[in-house]
MIKEKE-284512 format. One line per 10 residues: for each residue x, y, z of C-alpha. Coordinates in steps of 0.05 Angstrom, whole numbers, always signed. Each point is the difference from the previous one (the first is absolute). Example, Ala and Ser with C-alpha at 12.3 -4.5 7.8 and 13.67 -1.06 7.14 Angstrom:
BEGIN
+246:-90:+156 | +27:+69:-13 $
END
This chain:
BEGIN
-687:-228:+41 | +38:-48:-54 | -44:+20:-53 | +41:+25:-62 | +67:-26:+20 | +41:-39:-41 | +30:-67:+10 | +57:+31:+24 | -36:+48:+48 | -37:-47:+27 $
+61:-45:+5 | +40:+59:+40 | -65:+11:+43 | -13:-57:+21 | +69:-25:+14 | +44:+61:+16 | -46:+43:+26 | +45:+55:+30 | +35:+11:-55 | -65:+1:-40 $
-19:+61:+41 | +63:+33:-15 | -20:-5:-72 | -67:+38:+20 | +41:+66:+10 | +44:+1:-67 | -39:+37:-57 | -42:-38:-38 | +35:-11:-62 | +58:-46:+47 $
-55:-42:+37 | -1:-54:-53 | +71:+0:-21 | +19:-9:+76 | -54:-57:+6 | +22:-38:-65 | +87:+4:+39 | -34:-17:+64 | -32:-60:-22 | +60:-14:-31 $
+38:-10:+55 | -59:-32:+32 | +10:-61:-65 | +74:-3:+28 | -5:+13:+79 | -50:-64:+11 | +50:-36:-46 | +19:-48:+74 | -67:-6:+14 | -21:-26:-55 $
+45:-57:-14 | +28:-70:+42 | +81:+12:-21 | +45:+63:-9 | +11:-34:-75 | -64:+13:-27 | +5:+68:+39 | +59:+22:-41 | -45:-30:-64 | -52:+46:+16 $
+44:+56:+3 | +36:-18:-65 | -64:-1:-31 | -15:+71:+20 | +73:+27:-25 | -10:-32:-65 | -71:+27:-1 | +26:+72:+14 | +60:-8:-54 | -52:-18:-52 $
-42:+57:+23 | +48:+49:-33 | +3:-41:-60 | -26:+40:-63 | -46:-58:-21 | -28:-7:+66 | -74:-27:+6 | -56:-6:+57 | +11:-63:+34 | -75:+4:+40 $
+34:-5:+70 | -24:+45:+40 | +56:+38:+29 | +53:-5:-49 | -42:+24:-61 | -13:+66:+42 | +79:+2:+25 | +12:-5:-73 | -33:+66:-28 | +27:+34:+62 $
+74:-17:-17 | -17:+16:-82 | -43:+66:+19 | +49:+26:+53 | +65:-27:-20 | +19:-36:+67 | +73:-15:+6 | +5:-83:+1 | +56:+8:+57 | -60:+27:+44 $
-43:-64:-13 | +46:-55:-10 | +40:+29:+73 | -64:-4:+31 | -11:-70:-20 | +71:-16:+20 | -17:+30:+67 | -54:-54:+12 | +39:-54:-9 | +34:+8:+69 $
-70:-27:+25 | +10:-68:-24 | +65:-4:+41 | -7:-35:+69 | +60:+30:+29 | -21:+61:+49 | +42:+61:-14 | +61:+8:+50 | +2:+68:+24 | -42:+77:-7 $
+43:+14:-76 | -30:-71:-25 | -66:+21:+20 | +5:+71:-25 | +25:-30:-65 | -57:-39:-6 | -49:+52:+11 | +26:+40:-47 | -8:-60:-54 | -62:-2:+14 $
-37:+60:+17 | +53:+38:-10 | +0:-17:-76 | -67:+0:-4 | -11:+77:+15 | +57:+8:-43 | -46:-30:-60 | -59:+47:+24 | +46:+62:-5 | +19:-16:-64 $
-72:-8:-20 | -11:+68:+41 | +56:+38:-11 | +49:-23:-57 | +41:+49:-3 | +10:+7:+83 | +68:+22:+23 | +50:-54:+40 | -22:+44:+65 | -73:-20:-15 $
+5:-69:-12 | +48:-4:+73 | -63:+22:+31 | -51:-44:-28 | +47:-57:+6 | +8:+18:+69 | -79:+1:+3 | -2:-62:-24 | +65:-36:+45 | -50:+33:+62 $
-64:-33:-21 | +37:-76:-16 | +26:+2:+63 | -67:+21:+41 | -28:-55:-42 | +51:-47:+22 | -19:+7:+65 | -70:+4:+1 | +7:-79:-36 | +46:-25:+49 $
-60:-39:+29 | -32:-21:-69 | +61:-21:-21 | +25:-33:+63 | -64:-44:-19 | +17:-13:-68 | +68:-28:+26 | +45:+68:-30 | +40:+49:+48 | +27:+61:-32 $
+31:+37:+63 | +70:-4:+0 | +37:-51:+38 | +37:+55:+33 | -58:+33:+26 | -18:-69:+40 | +81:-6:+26 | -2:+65:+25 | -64:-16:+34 | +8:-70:+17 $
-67:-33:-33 | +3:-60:-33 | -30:+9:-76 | -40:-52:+7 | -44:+19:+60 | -35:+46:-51 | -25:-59:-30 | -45:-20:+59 | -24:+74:+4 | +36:+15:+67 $
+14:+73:+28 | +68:-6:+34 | +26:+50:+34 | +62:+6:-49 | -43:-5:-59 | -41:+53:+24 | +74:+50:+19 | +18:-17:-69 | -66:+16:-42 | +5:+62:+40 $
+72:+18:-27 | -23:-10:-64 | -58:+40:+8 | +38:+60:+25 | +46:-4:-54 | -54:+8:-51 | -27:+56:+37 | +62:+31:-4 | +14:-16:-60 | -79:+42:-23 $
+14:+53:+45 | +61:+19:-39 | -38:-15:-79 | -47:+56:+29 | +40:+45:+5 | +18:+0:-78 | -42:+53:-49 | -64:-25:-20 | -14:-16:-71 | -35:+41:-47 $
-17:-56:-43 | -61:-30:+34 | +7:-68:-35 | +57:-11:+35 | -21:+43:+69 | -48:-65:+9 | +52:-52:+0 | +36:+43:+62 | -75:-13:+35 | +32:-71:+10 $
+45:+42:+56 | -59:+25:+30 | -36:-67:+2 | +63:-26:+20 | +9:+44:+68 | -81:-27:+15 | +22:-69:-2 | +68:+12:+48 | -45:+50:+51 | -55:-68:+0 $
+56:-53:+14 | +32:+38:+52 | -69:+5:+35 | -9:-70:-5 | +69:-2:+34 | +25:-34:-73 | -51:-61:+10 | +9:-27:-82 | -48:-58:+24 | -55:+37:+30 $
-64:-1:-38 | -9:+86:+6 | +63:+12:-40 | -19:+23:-57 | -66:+53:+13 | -56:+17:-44 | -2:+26:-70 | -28:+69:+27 | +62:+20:+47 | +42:-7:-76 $
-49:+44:-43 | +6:+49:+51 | +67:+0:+1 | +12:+10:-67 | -52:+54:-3 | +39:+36:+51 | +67:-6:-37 | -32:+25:-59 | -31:+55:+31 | +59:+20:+32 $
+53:-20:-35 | +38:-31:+53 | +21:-77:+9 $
END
C-alpha cells in the first residue's frame, strides 16, 4: 500500500492517518504539497515528545523558524533533511507567505507550557494555533488567492478537528502526565484534574467531556451549513468536519469513556466516511 510514497507520505500515513485520507480526495497535483506541510507540522507537533525540558523544546522550534527564514533566502541550498528540503521548494515554487509558517510554529510552542488553559476561549485559542493555522497553510498551498470568507471556514474546519483531537487524547495524554481541558470545565463539574491521571471515569469528568462534546457538535452542525467549496483541494480539508462528527457520534456511544480501549474504531469506518462525504458532498 506504501509503495511510491515519499518520506513525507509515508511520514503523514503512518502517523496522521486521518488527515492522510483527507489528502486522498484533493486532486492529485495537491497530494504531495499537502504531505510535505503535514509533515511539517508533524517535525514541530512531537517537538514535547521528543525532548526532557521545555528549553530545548523552544531550541527545536527556533531551529525550525530559522530554517524557514533561510528557506526564502535567494542563495538557499539543500540541506539533505528530509522534511525541510521538500518544505523548502514548496515555499520557493508556491510562494508561501512566512507569517503562515512561522505562526504555525509559534502555535506549537504552547505545548511546551505546563500550565493547562483556564477556560473554553484559551482552548479555542489554542486550537486555532494549532490546527487552526495549520489548514490555514494548506489553503494557501490550495487556494492562494481565497477570499477572508474562505479562509473563516477552513479555519473553522480546522478549530473543529483540534478540538475533537483534544478530546480523543485526553487519555493518552492523561498518561503522559499533560491535561489540556480547561480548568473551568473540571470547576463546573467538580473533578479533580488529576484523577485523569490514574485513568478514572468520574461521573463529573464524564458530564463534562459530554459538554464539550456537544459543543463541538454544535459547533459542525452550524460549519455545514456554509456553501461548499468548489476548489476540491481545499473541499478535503472540510472532510476533517465530517471525520470530526464520527469521532463525537463514537464517544457519545461509549458514554465519553477517553480510557476505554474501543475508542478509537477501525481504519475502515474512516475510509468510508470520507468516501461518503466525497460522494455527497456533505460533512
Amino acid at each position: 500500500m506504501a509503495k511510491g510514497l515519499s518520506y513525507c507520505a509515508e511520514e503523514v500515513r503512518r502517523h496522521d492517518r486521518d488527515r492522510f485520507l483527507t489528502t486522498l480526495f484533493a486532486p492529485g497535483a495537491a497530494r504531495e504539497d499537502y504531505c510535505t506541510v503535514l509533515a511539517f507540522n508533524l517535525e514541530i507537533a512531537r517537538t514535547r515528545e521528543v525532548v526532557s525540558e521545555p528549553l530545548l523544546g523552544e531550541m527545536r522550534l527556533q531551529w525550525w523558524r530559522d530554517a524557514v527564514t533561510a528557506a526564502y533566502a535567494d542563495d538557499v541550498r539543500t540541506t539533505g533533511h528530509q522534511v525541510l528540503d521538500p518544505l523548502t521548494e514548496l515555499i520557493r515554487r508556491a510562494r508561501l507567505p512566512e507569517s503562515l509558517i512561522q505562526a504555525l510554529i509559534d502555535g506549537r510552542g504552547a505545548d511546551l507550557s505546563e500550565e493547562p488553559v483556564a477556560d473554553e476561549a484559551g482552548l479555542e485559542a489554542y486550537a486555532d494555533g494549532t490546527a487552526g493555522a495549520l489548514n490555514r497553510l494548506l489553503a494557501a498551498v490550495a487556494a492562494p488567492h481565497a477570499d477572508p470568507g474562505l479562509i473563516a471556514q477552513v479555519t473553522e474546519a480546522g478549530v473543529i478537528w483540534g478540538m475533537t483531537g483534544i478530546l480523543r487524547r485526553v487519555g493518552f495524554d492523561a498518561r503522559r502526565g499533560r491535561i489540556l481541558l480547561p480548568t473551568s470545565l473540571f470547576q463546573r463539574h467538580g473533578v479533580d484534574p488529576h484523577d485523569l491521571f490514574g485513568g478514572h471515569m468520574s461521573p463529573g469528568l464524564r458530564a463534562g467531556l459530554g459538554e464539550m462534546a456537544d459543543a463541538i457538535r454544535v459547533r459542525a452542525s452550524a460549519f455545514r451549513a456554509n456553501p461548499t467549496p468548489r476548489n476540491r483541494a481545499v473541499r478535503s480539508l472540510f472532510m476533517q468536519v465530517s471525520l470530526a462528527g464520527m469521532y463525537i457520534g463514537r464517544l457519545r456511544r461509549l458514554r465519553y469513556d477517553v480510557f476505554g480501549p474501543d475508542f478509537e474504531g477501525g481504519r475502515a469506518s474512516r475510509q468510508m466516511r470520507l468516501a461518503f462525504s466525497a460522494l455527497f458532498g456533505g460533512y
